[in-house]
Structure formats: structure tokens, C-alpha cells
C-alpha positions, 0 to 999 in steps of 0.5 A: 353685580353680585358681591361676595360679601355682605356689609354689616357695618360700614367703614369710612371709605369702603368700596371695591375698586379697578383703580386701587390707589396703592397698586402694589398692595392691591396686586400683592392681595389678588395674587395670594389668591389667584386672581389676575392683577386687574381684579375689582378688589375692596379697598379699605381706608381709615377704618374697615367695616364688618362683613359677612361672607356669601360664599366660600372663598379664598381671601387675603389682605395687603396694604394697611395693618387695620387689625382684622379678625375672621370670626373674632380671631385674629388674622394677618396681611399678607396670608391667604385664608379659606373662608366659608358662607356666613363668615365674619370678617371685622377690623379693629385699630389701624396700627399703621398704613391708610388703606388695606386691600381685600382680595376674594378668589378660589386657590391659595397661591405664593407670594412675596410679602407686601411690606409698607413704605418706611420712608414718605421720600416720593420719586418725581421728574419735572413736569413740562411747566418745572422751567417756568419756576424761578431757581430758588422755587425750583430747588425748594420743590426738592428741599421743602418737606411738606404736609399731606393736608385733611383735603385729600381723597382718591382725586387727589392730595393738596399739600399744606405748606405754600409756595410764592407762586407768581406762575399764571395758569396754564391753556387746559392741558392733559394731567394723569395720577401723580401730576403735582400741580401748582395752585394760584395759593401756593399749594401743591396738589398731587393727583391720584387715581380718581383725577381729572383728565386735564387742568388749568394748573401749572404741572410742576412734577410727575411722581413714579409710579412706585412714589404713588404707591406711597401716598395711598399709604400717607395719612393726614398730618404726615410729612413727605419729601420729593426727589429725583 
């Protein structure tokens, strides 16, 4: 596969990707520069590496505000820009949001900006096994507030908080991005793009798309809610 860029210095976690965790940035990226919403797209998280440009293209950023520069001057998300070979797109301090999304195409287009989430409240329904929880777990699931815990990646996110869970573990059972699964501990993990296609767990909830959405942009340390 030929890349449009060259890495000169890596980031933490850099890659281009088909399933990008926060759908809604990468799409709003893509179609600033005319690509179809199913386009490779580079997502970038915590930090963002050093590229030079193999080619001219047209390159726009959604997600995440992580300082980027084009040739060591400041550039902003939601713009298209037109770049050529040789090039050098950097970042610097991540001023808000986790992940940021970088588009590469050929025609400057029109589109609505993407804004970050200001609120971690995630959309979620019950999951088949939510009636096997007693009441009081029940309601907890929708009072708690909870905390993404530093075991998180494109797998899935475990919260750090623990519940009495006295739930046995379930026959292998099919599970997609955004099922909320109950641990033997006690802790709930949400399942993001990368997951598995079945699991053991009970199935406590099913976040909306949208909720997944939000979690890309969650950091370590971070509180969020659920609701219906």
C-alpha cells in the first residue's frame, strides 16, 4: 500500500484505519476533502506524529484539538488545506479531545463542522442479560457516575468503579462495538471497534452509536454517565 505520507517522528498510537473509533470525525475529515465516508483515514491519539507529505493533496483534521502546524504554521480542524510534496505536518499539546483524524483527498469541499462532545452522558438500552441484574444494580448502571480506567484501547474501555455483581458468566454469546459487559469483578467494560465477536460476559447494555462516538474522545481519568 502506498501511503501519502512519510512518518518522521512517530506518535503514541498512529495509524491509518477503516474502522476509526469516533465515526462522526473521521467522516466530517473525509468529506472536507471529497472522499467517500468509508475512506482509510489516519487516526491520531494522545499525541501526533511528524509527517512529510508524498505528494499534493488536499488534507483536512477532525476529532481532537492537538495543535497541528503545516510547515511550522498553525492550522485548525475542520479547514481543508492544499498541500504539496515535501511538506511537514506536526503537532504539538493536545488542548482537548483524545483522537483527531487526518484526511488525505484531492477537491476542497463543504462541510458542517465537527464539534467535540461537551458532555460524557453516552446513550445505552438494555442488553439481553440487563434482567438478570437485581433492581438496586439495575438502576445503579443509570445513577453511577463511572471512570474510564488507563486499561483502554481500540478493543475496548474497562471502567474503574465495581459493582456487587453476583451474575454467572453467560454461554459464548455474540457482542458488537458498544456492548457493556459485566466482569466477574465487578467492572464494566465497553466494547469498541476493534472487539471481539463473542464473549462470556453478561451483556449489560448496548451504547448508540453516536454514545460510541463520544467514548473515542474520553481520556483516562475521565468520568461519564449512562442513560436511556
Amino acid at each position: 500500500m502506498k501511503y501519502p505520507y512519510e512518518i518522521i517522528a512517530n506518535g503514541a498510537f498512529c495509524f491509518d484505519t477503516l474502522k476509526p473509533l469516533d465515526s462522526l470525525a473521521a467522516k466530517c475529515a473525509n468529506s472536507l476533502v471529497g472522499n467517500v465516508q468509508a475512506e482509510p483515514i489516519l487516526e491520531i491519539c494522545i499525541t501526533g506524529p511528524t509527517l512529510k507529505i508524498l505528494g499534493d493533496y488536499v488534507i483536512a483534521l477532525c476529532g481532537a484539538d492537538m495543535s497541528p502546524q503545516l510547515n511550522g504554521a498553525d492550522i485548525f480542524n475542520n479547514t481543508a488545506y492544499a498541500v504539496k510534496h515535501g511538506d511537514i505536518i506536526s503537532f504539538g499539546e493536545t488542548k482537548n479531545g483524545l483522537r483527531a483524524y487526518l484526511a488525505f483527498g484531492a477537491t476542497k469541499c463543504e462541510h458542517a463542522p465537527y464539534t467535540l462532545p461537551t458532555s460524557n452522558v453516552l446513550q445505552a438500552s438494555p442488553a439481553p442479560e440487563f434482567t438478570q441484574l437485581p433492581d438496586h444494580l439495575a438502576a445503579a448502571l443509570f445513577s453511577y457516575k463511572f471512570t474510564i480506567s488507563k486499561l483502554a484501547n481500540r478493543m475496548g474501555a474497562q471502567l474503574e468503579q465495581r459493582l456487587d455483581n453476583d451474575l454467572s458468566p453467560i454461554i459464548t454469546s455474540p457482542v458488537m462495538p458498544g456492548t457493556v459487559q459485566l466482569t466477574p469483578d465487578g467492572r464494566l467494560v465497553i466494547l469498541l471497534a476493534d472487539c471481539q465477536i463473542t464473549g462470556g460476559y453478561p451483556r449489560v447494555l448496548q451504547l448508540s452509536f453516536e454514545a460510541l462516538d463520544i467514548v473515542a474522545q474520553i481520556p483516562a481519568g475521565a468520568a461519564l454517565q449512562f442513560r436511556r
